[in-house]
Z-matrix of the N, CA and C atoms (Angstrom, degrees):
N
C 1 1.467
C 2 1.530 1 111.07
N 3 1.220 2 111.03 1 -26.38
C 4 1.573 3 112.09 2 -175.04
C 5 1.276 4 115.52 3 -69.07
N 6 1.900 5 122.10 4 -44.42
C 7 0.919 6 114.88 5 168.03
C 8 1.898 7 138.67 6 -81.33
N 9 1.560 8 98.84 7 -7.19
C 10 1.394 9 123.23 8 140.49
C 11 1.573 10 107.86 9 -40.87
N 12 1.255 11 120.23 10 -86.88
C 13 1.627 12 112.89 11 176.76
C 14 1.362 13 129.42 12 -50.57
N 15 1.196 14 127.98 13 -25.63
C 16 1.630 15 118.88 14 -171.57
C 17 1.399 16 81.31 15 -96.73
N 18 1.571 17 137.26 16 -21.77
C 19 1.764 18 103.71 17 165.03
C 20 1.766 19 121.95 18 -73.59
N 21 1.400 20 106.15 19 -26.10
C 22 1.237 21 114.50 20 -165.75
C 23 1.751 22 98.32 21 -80.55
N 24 1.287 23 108.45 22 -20.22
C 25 1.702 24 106.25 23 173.87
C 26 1.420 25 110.77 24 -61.11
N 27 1.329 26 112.23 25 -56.04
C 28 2.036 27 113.20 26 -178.54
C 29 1.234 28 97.29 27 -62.35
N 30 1.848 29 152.91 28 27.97
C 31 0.977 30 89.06 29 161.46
C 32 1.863 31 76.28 30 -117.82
N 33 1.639 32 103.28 31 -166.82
C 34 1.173 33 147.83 32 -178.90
C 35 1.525 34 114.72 33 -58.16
N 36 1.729 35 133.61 34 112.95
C 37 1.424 36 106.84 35 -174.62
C 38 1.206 37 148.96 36 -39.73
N 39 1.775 38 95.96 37 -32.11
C 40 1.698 39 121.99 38 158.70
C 41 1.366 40 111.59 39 -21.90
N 42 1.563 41 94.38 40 -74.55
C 43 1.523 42 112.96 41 -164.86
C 44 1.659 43 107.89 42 -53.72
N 45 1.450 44 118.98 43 -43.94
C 46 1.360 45 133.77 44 -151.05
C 47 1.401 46 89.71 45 -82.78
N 48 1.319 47 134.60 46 -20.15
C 49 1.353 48 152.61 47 -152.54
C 50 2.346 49 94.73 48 -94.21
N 51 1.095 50 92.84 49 -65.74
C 52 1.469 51 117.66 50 175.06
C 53 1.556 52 106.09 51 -63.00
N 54 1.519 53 131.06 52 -57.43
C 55 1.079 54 121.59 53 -162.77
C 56 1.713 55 110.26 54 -76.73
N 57 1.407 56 102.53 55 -25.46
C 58 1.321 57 92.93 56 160.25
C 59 1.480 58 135.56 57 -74.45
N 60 1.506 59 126.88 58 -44.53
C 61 1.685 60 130.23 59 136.06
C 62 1.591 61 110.60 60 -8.48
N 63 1.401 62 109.04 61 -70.11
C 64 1.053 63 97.65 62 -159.35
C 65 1.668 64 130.26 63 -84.17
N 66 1.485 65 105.74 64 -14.30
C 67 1.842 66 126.23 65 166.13
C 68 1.450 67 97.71 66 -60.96
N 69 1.694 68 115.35 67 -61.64
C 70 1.340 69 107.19 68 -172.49
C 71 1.579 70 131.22 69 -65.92
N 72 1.114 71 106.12 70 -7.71
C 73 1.765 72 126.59 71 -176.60
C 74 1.442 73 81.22 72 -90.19
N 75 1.135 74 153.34 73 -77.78
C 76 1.368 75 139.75 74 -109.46
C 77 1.733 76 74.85 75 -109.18
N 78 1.153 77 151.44 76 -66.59
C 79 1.676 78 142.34 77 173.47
C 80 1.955 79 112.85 78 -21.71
N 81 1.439 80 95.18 79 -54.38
C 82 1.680 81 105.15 80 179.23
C 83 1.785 82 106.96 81 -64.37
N 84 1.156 83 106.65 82 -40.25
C 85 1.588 84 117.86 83 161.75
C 86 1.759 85 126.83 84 -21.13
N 87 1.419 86 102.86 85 -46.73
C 88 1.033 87 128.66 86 -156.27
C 89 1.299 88 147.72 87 108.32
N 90 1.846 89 91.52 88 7.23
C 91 2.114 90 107.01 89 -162.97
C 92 1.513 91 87.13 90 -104.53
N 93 1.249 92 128.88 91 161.76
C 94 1.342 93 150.65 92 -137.00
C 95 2.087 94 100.46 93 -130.81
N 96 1.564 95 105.93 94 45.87
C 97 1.528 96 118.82 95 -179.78
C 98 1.636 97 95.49 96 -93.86
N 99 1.493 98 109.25 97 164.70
C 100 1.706 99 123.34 98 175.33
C 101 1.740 100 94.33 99 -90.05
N 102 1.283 101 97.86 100 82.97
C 103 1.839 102 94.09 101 162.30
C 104 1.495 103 103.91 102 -90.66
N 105 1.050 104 145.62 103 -22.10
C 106 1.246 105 141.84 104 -179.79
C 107 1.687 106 110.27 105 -72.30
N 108 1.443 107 104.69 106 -49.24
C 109 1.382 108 94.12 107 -175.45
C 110 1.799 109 106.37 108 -79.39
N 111 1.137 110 132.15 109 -28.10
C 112 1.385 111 113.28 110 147.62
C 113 1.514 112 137.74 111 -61.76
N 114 1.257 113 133.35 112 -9.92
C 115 1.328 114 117.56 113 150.82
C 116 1.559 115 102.16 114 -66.75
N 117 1.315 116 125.36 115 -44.83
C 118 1.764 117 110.88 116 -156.13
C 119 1.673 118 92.82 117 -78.24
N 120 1.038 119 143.17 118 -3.46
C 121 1.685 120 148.69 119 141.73
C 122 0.865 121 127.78 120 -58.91
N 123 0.841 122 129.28 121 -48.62
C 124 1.615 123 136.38 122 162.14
C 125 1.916 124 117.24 123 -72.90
N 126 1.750 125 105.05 124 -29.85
C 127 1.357 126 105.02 125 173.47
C 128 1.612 127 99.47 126 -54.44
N 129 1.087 128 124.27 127 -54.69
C 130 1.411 129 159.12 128 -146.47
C 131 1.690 130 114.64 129 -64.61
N 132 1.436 131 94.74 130 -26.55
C 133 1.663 132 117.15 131 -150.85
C 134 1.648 133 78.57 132 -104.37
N 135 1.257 134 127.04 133 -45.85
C 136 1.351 135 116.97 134 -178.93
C 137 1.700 136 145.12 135 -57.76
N 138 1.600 137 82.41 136 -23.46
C 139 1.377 138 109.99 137 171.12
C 140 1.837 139 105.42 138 -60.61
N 141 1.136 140 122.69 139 -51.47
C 142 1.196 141 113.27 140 -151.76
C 143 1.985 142 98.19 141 -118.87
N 144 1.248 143 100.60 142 -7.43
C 145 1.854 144 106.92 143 169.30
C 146 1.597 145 142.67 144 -104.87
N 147 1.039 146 133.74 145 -130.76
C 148 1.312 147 121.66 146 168.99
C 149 1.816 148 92.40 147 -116.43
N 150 0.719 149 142.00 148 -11.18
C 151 1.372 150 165.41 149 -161.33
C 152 2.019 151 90.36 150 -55.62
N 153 1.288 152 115.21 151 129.70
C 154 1.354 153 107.56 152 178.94
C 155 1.472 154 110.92 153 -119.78
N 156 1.424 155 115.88 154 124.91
C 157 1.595 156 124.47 155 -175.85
C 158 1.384 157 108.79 156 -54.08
N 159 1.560 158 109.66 157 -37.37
C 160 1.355 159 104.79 158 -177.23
C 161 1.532 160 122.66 159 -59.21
N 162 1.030 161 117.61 160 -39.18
C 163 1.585 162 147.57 161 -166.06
C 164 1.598 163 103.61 162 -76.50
N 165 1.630 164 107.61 163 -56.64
C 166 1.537 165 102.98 164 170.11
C 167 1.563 166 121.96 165 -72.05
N 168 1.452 167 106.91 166 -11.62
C 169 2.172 168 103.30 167 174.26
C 170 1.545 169 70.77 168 -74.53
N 171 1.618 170 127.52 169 -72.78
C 172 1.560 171 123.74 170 -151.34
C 173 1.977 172 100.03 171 -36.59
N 174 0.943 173 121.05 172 -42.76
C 175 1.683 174 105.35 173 -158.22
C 176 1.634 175 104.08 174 -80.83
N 177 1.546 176 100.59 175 -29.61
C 178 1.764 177 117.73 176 -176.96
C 179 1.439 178 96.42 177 -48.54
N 180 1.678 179 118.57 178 -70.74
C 181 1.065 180 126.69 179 -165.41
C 182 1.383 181 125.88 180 -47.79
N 183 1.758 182 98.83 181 -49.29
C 184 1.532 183 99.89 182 169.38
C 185 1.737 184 142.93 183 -64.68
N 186 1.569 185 103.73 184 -11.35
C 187 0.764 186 117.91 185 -170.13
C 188 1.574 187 110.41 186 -116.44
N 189 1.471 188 111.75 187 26.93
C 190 1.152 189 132.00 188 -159.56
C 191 1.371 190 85.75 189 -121.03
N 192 1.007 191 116.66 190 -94.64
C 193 1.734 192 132.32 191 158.82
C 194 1.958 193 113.84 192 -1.37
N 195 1.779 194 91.07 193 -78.22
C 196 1.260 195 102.89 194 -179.28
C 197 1.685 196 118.41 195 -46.20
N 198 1.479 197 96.12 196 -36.25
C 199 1.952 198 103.01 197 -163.29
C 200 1.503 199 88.23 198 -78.12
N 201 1.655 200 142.23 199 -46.06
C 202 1.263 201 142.77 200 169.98
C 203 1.000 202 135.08 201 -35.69
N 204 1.533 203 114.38 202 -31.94
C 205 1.837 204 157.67 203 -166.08
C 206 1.681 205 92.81 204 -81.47
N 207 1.423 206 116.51 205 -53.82
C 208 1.464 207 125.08 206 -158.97
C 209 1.115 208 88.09 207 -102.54
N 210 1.459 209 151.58 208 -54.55
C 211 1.525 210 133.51 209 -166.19
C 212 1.508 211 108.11 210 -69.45
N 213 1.592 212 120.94 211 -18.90
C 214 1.263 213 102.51 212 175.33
C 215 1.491 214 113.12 213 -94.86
N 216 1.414 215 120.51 214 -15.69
C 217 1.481 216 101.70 215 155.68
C 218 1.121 217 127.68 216 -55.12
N 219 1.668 218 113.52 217 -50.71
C 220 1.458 219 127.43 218 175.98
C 221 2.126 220 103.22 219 -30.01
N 222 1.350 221 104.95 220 -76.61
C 223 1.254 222 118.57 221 175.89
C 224 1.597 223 116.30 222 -20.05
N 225 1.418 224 87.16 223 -55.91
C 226 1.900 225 103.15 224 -172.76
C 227 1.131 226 99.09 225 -57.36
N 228 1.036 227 130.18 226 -83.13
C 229 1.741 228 140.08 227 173.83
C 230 1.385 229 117.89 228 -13.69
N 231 1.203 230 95.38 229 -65.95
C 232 2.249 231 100.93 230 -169.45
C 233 1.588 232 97.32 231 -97.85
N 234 1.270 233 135.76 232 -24.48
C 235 1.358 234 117.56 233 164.24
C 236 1.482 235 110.31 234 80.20
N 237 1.059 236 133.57 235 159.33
C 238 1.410 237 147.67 236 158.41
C 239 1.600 238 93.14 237 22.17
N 240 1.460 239 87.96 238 -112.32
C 241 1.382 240 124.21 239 170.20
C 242 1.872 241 109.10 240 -10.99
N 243 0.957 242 116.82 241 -26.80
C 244 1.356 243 110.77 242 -175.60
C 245 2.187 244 105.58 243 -90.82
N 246 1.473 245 82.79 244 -27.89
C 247 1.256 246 90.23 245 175.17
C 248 1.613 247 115.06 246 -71.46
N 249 1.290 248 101.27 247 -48.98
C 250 1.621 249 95.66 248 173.26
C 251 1.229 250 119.78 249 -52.98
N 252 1.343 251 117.25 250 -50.00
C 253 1.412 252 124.89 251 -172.27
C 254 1.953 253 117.65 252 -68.96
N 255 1.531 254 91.06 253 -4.82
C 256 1.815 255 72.33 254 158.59
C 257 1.638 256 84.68 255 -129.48
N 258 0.981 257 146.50 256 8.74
C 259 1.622 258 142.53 257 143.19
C 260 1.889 259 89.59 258 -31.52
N 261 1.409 260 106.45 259 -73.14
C 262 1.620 261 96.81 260 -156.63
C 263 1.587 262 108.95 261 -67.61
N 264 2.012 263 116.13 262 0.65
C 265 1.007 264 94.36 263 174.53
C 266 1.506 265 131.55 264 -92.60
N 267 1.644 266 95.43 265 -1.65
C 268 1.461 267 114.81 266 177.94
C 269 1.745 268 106.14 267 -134.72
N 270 1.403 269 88.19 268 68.39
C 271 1.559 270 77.08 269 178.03
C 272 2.028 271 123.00 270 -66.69
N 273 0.623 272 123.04 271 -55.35
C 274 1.756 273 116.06 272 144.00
C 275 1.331 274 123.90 273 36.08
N 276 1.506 275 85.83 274 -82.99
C 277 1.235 276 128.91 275 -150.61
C 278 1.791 277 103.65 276 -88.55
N 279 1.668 278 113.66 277 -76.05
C 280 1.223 279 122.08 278 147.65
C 281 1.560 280 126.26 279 -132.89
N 282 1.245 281 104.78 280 107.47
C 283 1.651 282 113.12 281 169.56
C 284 1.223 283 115.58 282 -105.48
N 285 1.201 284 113.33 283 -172.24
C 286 1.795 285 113.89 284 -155.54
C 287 1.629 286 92.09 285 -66.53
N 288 1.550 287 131.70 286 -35.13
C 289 1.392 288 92.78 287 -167.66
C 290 1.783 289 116.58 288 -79.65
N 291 1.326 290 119.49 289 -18.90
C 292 1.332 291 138.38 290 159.20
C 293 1.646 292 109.77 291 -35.88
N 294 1.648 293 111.65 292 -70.56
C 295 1.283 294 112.92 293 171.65
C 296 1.616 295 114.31 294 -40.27
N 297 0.952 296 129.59 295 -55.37
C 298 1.347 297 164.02 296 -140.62
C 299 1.921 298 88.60 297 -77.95
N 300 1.117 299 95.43 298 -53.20
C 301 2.395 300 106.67 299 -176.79
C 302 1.355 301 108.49 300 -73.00
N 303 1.676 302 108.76 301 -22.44
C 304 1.262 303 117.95 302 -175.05
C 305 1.850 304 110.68 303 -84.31
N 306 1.151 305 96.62 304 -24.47
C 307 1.135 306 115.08 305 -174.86
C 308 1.476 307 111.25 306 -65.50
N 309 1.173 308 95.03 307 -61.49
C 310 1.539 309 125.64 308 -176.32
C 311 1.748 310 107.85 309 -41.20
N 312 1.700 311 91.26 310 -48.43
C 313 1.980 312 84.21 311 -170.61
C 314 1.266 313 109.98 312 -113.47
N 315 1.507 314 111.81 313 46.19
C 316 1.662 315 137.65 314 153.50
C 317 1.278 316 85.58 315 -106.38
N 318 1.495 317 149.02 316 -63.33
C 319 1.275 318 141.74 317 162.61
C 320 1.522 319 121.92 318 -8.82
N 321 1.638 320 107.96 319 -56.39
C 322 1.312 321 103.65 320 -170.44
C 323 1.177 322 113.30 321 -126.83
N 324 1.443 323 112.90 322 8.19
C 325 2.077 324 95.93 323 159.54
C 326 1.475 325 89.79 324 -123.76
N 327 1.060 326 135.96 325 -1.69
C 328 1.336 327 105.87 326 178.93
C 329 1.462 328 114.35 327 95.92
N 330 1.592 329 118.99 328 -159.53
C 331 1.112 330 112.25 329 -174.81
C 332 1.899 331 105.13 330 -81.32
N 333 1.444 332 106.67 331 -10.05
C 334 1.505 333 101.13 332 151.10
C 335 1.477 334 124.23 333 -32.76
N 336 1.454 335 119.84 334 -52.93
C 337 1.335 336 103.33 335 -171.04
C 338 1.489 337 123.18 336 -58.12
N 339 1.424 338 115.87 337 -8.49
C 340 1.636 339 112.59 338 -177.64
C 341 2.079 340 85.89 339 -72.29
N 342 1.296 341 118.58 340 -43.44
C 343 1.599 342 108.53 341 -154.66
C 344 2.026 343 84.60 342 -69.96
N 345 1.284 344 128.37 343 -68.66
C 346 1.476 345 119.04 344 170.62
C 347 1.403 346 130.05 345 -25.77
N 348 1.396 347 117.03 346 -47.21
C 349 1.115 348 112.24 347 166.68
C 350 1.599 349 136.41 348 -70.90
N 351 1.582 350 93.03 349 30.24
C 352 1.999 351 87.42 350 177.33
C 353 1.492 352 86.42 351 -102.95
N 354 0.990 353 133.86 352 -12.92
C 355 1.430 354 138.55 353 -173.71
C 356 1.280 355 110.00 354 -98.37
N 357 1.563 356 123.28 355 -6.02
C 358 2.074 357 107.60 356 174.23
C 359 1.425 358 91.85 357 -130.58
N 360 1.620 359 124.47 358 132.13
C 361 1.042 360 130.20 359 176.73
C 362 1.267 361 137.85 360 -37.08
N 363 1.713 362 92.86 361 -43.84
C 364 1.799 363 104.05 362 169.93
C 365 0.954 364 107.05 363 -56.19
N 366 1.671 365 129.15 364 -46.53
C 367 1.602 366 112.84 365 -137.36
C 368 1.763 367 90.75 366 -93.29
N 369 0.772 368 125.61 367 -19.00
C 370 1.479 369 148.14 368 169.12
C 371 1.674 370 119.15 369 -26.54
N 372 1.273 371 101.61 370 -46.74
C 373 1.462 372 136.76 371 167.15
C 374 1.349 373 112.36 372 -98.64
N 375 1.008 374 128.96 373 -44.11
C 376 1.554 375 139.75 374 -172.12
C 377 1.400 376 119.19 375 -79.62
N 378 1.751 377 119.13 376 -29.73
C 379 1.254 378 118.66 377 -163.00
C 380 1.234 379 107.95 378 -73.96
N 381 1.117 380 135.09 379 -52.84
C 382 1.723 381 141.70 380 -170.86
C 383 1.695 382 102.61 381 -44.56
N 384 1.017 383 82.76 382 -84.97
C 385 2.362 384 112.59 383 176.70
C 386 1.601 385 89.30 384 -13.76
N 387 1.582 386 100.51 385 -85.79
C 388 1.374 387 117.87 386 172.91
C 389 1.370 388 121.30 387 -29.26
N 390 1.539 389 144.09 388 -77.19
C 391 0.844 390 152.87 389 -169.34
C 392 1.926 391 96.57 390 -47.01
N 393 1.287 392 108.15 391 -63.76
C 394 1.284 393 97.90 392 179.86
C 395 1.766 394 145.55 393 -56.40
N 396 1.578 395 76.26 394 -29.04
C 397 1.762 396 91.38 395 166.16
C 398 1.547 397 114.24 396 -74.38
N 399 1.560 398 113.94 397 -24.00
C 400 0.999 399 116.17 398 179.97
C 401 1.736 400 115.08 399 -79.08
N 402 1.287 401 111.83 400 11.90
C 403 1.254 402 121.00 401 -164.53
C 404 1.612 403 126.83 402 40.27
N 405 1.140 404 114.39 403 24.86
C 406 1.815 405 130.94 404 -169.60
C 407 2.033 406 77.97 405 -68.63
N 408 1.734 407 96.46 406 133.42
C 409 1.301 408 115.70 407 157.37
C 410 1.282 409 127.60 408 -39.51
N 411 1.581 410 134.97 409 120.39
C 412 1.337 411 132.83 410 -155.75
C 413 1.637 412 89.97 411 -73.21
N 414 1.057 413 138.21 412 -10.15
C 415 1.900 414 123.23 413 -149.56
C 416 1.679 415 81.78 414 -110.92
N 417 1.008 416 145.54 415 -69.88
C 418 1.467 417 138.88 416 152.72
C 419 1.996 418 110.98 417 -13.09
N 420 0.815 419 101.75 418 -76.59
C 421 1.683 420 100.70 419 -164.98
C 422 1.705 421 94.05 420 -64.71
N 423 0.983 422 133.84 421 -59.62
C 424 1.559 423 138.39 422 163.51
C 425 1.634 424 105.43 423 -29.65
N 426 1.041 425 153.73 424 -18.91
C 427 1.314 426 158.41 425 155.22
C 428 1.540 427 110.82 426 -72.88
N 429 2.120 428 101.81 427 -62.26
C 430 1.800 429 86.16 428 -175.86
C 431 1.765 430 119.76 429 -80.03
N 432 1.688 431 118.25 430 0.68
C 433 0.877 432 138.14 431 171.69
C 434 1.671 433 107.69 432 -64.33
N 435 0.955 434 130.12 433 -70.95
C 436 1.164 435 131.43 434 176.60
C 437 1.738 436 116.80 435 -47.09
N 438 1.114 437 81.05 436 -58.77
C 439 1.788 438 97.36 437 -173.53
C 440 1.968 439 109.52 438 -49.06
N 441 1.493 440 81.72 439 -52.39
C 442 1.574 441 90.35 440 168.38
C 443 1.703 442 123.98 441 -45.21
N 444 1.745 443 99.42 442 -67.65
C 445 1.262 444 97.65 443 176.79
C 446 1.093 445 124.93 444 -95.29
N 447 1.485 446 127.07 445 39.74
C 448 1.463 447 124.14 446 136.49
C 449 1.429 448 114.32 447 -96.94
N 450 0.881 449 117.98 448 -49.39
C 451 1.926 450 109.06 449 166.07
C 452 1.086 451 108.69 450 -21.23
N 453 1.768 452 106.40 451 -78.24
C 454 1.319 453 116.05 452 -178.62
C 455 1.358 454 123.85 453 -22.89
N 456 1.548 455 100.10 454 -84.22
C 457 1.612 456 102.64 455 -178.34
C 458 1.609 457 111.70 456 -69.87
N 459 1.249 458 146.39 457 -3.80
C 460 1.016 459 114.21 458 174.41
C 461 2.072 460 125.42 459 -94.39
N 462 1.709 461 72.21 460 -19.61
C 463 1.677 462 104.00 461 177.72
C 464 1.880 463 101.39 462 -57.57
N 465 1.410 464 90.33 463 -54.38
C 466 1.513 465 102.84 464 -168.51
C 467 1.469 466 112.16 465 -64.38
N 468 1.016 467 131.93 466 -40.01
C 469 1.695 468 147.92 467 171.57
C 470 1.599 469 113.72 468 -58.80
N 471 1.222 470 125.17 469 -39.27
C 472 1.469 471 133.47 470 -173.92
C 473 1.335 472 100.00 471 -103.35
N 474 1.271 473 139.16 472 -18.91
C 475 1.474 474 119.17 473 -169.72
C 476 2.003 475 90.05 474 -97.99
N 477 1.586 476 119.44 475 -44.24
C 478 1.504 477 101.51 476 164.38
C 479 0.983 478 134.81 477 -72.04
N 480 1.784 479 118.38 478 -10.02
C 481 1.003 480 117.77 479 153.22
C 482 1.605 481 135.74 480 -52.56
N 483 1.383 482 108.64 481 -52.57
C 484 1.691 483 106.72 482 164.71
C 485 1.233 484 115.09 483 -64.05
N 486 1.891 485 116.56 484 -50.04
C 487 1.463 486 92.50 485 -170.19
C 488 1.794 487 131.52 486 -58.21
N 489 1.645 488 94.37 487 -16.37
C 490 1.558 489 109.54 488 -177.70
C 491 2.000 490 106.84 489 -81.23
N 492 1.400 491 111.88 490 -16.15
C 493 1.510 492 117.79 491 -170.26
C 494 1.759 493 91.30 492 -97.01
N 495 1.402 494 132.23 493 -13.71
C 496 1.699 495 135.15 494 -157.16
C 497 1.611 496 66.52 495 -107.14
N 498 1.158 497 153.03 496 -89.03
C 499 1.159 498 154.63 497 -130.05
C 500 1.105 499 117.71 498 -66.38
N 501 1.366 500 123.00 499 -41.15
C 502 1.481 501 147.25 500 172.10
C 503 1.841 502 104.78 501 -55.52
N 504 1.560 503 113.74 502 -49.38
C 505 1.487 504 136.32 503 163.68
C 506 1.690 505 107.54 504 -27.58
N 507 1.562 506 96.03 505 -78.71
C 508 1.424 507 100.19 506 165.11
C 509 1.748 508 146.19 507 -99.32
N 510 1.056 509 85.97 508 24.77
C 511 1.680 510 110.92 509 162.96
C 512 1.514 511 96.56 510 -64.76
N 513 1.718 512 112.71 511 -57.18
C 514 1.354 513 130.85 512 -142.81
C 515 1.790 514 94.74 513 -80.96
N 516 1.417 515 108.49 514 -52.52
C 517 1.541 516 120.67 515 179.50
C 518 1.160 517 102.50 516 -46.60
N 519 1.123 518 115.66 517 -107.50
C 520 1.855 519 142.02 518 154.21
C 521 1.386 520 139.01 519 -30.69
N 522 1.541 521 116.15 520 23.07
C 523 1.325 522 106.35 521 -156.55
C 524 1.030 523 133.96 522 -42.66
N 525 1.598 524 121.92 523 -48.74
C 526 1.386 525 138.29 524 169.81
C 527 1.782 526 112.17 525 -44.73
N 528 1.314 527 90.79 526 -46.31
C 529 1.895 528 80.99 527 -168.81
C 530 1.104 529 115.70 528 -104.17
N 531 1.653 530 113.58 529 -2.38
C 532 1.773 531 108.01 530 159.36
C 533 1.869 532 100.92 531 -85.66
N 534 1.224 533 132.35 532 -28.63
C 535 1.514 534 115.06 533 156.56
C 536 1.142 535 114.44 534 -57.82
N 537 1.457 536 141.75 535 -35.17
C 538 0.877 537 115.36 536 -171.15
C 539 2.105 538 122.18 537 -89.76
N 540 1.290 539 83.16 538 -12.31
C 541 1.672 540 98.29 539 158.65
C 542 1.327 541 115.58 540 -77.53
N 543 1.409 542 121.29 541 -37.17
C 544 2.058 543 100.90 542 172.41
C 545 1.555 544 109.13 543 -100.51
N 546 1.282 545 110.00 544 24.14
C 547 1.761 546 106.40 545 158.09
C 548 1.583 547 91.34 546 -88.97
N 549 0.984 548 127.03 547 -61.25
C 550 1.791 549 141.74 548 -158.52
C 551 1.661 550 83.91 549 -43.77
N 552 1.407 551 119.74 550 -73.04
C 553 1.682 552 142.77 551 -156.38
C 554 1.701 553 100.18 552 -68.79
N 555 1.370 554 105.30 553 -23.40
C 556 1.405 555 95.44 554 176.81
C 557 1.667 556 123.74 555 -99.23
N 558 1.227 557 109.47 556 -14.44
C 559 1.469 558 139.21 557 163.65
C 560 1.846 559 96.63 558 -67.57
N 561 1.052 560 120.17 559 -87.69
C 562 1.267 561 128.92 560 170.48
C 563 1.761 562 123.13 561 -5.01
N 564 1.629 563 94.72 562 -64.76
C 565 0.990 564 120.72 563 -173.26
C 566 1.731 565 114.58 564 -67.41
N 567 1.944 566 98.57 565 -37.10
C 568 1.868 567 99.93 566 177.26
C 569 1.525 568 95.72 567 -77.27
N 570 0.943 569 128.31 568 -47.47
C 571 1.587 570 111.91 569 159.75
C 572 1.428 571 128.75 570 -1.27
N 573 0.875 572 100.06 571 -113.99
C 574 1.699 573 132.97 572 153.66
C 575 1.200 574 119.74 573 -8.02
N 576 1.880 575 106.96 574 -52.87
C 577 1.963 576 100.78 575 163.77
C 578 1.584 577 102.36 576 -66.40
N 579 1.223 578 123.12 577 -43.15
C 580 1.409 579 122.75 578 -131.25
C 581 2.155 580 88.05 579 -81.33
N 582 1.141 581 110.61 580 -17.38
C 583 1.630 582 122.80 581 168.72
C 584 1.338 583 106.47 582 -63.41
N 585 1.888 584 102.77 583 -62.69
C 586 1.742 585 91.90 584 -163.72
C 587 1.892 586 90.70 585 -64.85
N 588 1.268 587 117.00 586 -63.47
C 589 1.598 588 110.24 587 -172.59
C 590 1.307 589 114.27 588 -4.00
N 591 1.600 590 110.20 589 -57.82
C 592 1.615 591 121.14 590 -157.79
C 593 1.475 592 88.48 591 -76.03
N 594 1.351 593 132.13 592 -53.15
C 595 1.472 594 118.38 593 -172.10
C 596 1.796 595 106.03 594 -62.96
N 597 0.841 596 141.16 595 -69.28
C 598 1.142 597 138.95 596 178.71
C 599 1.487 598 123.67 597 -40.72
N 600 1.191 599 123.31 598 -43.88
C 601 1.686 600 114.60 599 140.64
C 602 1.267 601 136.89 600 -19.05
N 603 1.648 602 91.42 601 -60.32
C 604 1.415 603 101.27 602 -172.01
C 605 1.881 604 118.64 603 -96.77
N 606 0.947 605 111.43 604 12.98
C 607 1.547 606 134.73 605 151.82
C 608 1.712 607 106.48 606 -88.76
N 609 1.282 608 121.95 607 -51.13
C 610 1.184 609 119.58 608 -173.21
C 611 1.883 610 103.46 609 -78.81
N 612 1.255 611 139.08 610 30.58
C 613 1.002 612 144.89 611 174.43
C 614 1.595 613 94.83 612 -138.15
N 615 1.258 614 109.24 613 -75.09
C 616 1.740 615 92.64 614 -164.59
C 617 1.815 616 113.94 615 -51.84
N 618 1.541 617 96.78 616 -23.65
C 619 2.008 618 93.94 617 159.26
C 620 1.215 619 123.40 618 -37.87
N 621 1.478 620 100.37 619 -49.65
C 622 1.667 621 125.60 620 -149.84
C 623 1.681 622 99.46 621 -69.75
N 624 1.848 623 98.59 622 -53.61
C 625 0.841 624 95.13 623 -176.21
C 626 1.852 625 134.12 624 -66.92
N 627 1.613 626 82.05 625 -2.64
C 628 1.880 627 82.69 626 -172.64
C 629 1.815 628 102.74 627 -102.28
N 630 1.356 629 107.89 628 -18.56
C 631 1.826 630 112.61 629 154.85
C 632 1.231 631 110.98 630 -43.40
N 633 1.414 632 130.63 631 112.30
C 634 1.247 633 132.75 632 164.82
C 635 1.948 634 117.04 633 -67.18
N 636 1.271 635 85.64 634 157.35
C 637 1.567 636 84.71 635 -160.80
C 638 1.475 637 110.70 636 -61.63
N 639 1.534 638 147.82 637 152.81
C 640 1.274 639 125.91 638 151.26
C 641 1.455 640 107.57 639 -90.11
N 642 1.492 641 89.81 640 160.63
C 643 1.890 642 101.25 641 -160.49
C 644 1.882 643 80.92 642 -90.62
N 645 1.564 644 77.70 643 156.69
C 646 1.817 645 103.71 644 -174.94
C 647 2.031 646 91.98 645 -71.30
C-alpha cells in the first residue's frame, strides 16, 4: 500500500479522481483489482493534498454502481457457467467454494446482498456477476446497488478521512507518542487481520472440502 500511495501522490486530483472510478468499476465488474485499498489511498491523499474527499466518495460511488450495472449484465448473459469458468481462473479470489458463500447470502438477504456486499470483499466482486446470473430483477438490484455503493464509498471516504486529518493533528502535537500509538494500533491491527485471514481460510477449505466434486 505504501508504494500504491507515493505513486498515487504524483498524480493530479483529476487523475486520483478517475483512477479511483475506474479500479472500483472494474473490481464491482467482477475482476479481482484492490479497489478498496485505493479509495482508503486516495481517502488518505486528501488529508494532506489538493485531492477532494468529496469528489473521490463522488467517483467511488459512481463507479461502484456503474461496475455493478456491467457485471450484472455480464452475469445475465454467460450465467452460472461463466462464473465458474473464470472461478477456475482465479481460484483465490473466487472458486467454487467462494461462489458457493456468495450464493448462500443471495439465499438469505435477498437482493439485499448486492446493498451488503459493498462491505464483504467477496461479495464485492461477486455481487453484480451473481445477481445477474441469478436473474434477480434489474429495477430491484439497481436500488440496493446504488444504495449500497453510496454508503459505502461515501461512509468509507469521510470516516478515513477524519481519522487520517485527527491523526495528522497529533502527529504534529505529539509526534513521538502519537507514533508510538499507531506502531502499537498498527501491530495490533496486522494481528487481528492475519487471525480472521487464518480463520476464514480455513472455513473456506473445510467448505471446499465438503463441496462435492463436479464431474468433468
Amino acid at each position: 500500500m505504501h508504494h500504491i500511495s507515493e505513486w498515487m501522490g504524483t498524480l493530479s486530483p483529476i487523475w486520483v479522481y478517475l483512477l479511483v472510478g475506474g479500479i472500483i468499476g472494474i473490481e464491482s465488474m467482477g475482476i479481482p483489482v484492490p479497489g478498496e485499498i485505493t479509495l482508503v489511498t486516495a481517502s488518505l491523499l486528501a488529508v494532506t493534498t489538493a485531492v477532494s474527499p468529496l469528489w473521490v466518495a463522488v467517483a467511488a460511488s459512481v463507479g461502484a454502481i456503474v461496475g455493478d450495472s456491467i457485471g450484472y449484465y455480464i452475469g445475465r448473459r454467460g450465467g452460472r457457467h461463466l462464473l465458474e469458468r473464470v472461478g477456475r481462473r482465479f481460484p483465490k479470489h473466487f472458486g467454487p467454494a467462494h461462489l458457493a458463500k456468495a450464493e448462500r447470502a443471495f439465499q438469505r438477504w435477498g437482493v439485499w446482498a448486492v446493498f451488503f456486499g459493498r462491505f464483504i470483499a467477496l461479495l464485492r466482486i461477486l455481487a453484480g456477476p451473481l445477481a445477474g446470473a441469478l436473474h434477480v430483477p434489474y429495477g430491484k438490484f439497481l436500488v440496493a446497488n446504488a444504495l449500497g455503493g453510496l454508503t459505502w464509498a461515501f461512509g468509507t471516504v469521510f470516516v478515513i478521512y477524519k481519522v487520517g486529518e485527527t491523526a495528522e493533528k497529533y502527529l504534529k502535537d505529539f509526534s513521538w507518542i502519537a507514533l508510538a500509538v499507531a506502531v502499537v494500533a498498527g501491530l495490533a491491527t496486522t494481528l487481528w487481520l492475519r487471525r480472521k485471514a487464518a480463520a476464514e481460510a480455513r472455513a473456506l477449505r473445510e467448505e471446499a472440502e465438503k463441496t462435492p466434486a463436479t464431474a468433468p
